[in-house]
C-alpha positions, 0 to 999 in steps of 0.5 A, spaced: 382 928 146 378 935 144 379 934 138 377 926 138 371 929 141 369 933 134 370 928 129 366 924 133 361 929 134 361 930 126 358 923 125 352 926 130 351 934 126 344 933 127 344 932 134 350 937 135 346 942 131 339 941 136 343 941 142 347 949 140 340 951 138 336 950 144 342 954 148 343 959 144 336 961 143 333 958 149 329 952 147 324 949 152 326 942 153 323 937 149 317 933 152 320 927 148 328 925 146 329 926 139 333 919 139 334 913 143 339 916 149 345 913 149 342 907 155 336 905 151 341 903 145 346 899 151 340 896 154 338 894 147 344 893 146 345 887 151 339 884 146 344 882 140 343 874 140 342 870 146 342 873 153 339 871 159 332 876 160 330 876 153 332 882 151 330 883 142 335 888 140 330 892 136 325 891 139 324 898 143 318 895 146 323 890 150 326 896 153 319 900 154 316 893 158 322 893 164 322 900 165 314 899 165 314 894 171 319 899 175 315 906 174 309 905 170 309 913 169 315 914 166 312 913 159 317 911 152 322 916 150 322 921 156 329 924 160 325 920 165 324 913 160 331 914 160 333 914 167 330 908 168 333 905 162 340 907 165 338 903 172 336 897 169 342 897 163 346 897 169 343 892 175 343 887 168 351 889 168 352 887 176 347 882 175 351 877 170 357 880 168 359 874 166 354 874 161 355 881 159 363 880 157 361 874 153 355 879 149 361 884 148 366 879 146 361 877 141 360 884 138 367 884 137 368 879 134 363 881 129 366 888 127 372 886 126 370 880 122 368 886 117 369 885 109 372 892 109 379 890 108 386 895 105 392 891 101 388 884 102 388 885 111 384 887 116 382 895 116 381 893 123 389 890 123 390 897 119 388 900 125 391 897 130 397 897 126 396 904 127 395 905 134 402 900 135 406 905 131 403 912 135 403 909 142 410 908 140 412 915 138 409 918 144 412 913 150 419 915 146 416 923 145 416 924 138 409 927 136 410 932 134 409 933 126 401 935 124 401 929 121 401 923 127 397 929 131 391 928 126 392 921 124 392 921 133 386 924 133 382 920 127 385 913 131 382 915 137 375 917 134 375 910 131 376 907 138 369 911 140 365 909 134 368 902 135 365 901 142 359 903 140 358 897 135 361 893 141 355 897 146 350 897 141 350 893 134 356 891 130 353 893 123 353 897 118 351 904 120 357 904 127 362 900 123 362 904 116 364 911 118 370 907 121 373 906 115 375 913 112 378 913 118 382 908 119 385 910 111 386 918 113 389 915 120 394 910 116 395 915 111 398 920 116 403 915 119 405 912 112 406 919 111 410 920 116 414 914 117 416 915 110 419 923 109 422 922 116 426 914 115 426 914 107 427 920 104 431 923 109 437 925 104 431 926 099 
C-alpha cells in the first residue's frame, strides 16, 4: 500500500516537493493553495455534461459563486475556499446521489473507452486481467516473487489514478499516466506466470 502511495506520489513530485520543503525548513502557510484542492476538482468534477445545478466543469468561477452564496468572505483558492468547496461537493452528494452515480458512471465509461490498446485489447482489459491474476495468487498465498509485488503496487496506483478520472475528468492528463502502468504491471505477471508454469523444466 506504502508503495501505491509513492508511485502516485511520483505523478505529483512538484506538490510532494513543496510540501517537504515547507516542513523542513519551516515555510509559513501560503495564503493562497498552489492547485485546486483535491474538493474544488470534485466539485468541478460533478460538471462534466449535464447535471442538475449547472455546474460547468472548468468553469472555476462555478465553484467560486456557490462558495460565494454560503460565506462571501472565503475568497478563491484559500484553505478556507476549499473547506467550503468540500461542504458543498458533499451536500450535492447526499442531495442527489442518484445523480451523482449516473456522472461517474458516465466518466467511466469514458476512460475506459480510451484508444490506448495492447495486442489489439483494451489496456483497461489488460489491467483487469491483471487485477484478476494477483487477487488470485493472494487468496491461494502465492505473492511472494518481486515481480507480482511490483506488478501489485503499479496495479493499485492505476487504480487511484483511475478514480481521479472518474472524480474529476476522464481525458488526457489523469488517463496517460495509467498506461505505463498497465504495460509494467502486465509485464511483471506475464514474467511471472511464464518462468513459474512454462519454464519450469527450463
Amino acid at each position: 500500500v506504502f508503495a501505491s502511495v509513492a508511485a502516485f506520489s511520483a505523478t505529483r513530485l512538484t506538490l510532494v516537493l513543496t510540501t517537504l520543503r515547507n516542513l523542513l525548513w519551516k515555510v509559513a502557510p501560503a495564503i493562497l493553495i498552489d492547485s485546486h484542492g483535491f474538493f474544488q476538482g470534485f466539485y468541478q468534477g460533478l460538471g462534466w455534461g449535464p447535471n442538475p445545478w449547472g455546474i460547468r466543469y472548468g468553469k472555476d468561477a462555478d465553484g467560486y459563486e456557490a462558495v460565494a452564496k454560503i460565506d462571501p468572505q472565503a475568497g478563491f483558492a484559500t484553505p478556507r475556499f476549499q473547506s467550503r468547496i468540500r461542504d458543498l461537493y458533499f451536500r450535492r452528494v447526499l442531495e442527489q446521489p442518484g445523480a451523482v452515480a449516473r456522472i461517474y458512471f458516465a466518466k467511466m465509461m469514458e476512460a475506459l473507452r480510451d484508444p490506448f490498446h495492447l495486442f489489439g485489447i483494451s489496456a483497461f482489459w489488460t489491467m483487469a486481467a491483471t487485477l484478476v491474476v494477483l487477487t488470485f495468487l493472494a487468496i491461494r498465498k502465492r505473492i511472494e516473487s518481486a515481480a507480482l509485488e511490483i506488478s501489485g503496487v503499479f496495479t493499485v496506483a492505476n487504480l487511484i489514478l483511475l478514480s481521479e478520472a472518474v472524480f474529476i475528468r476522464p481525458d488526457a492528463p489523469y488517463i496517460y499516466p495509467i498506461k505505463l502502468g498497465i504495460v509494467i504491471g502486465a509485464s511483471c505477471v506475464g514474467d511471472y506466470l511464464l518462468s513459474r508454469y512454462l519454464l519450469m523444466d527450463g
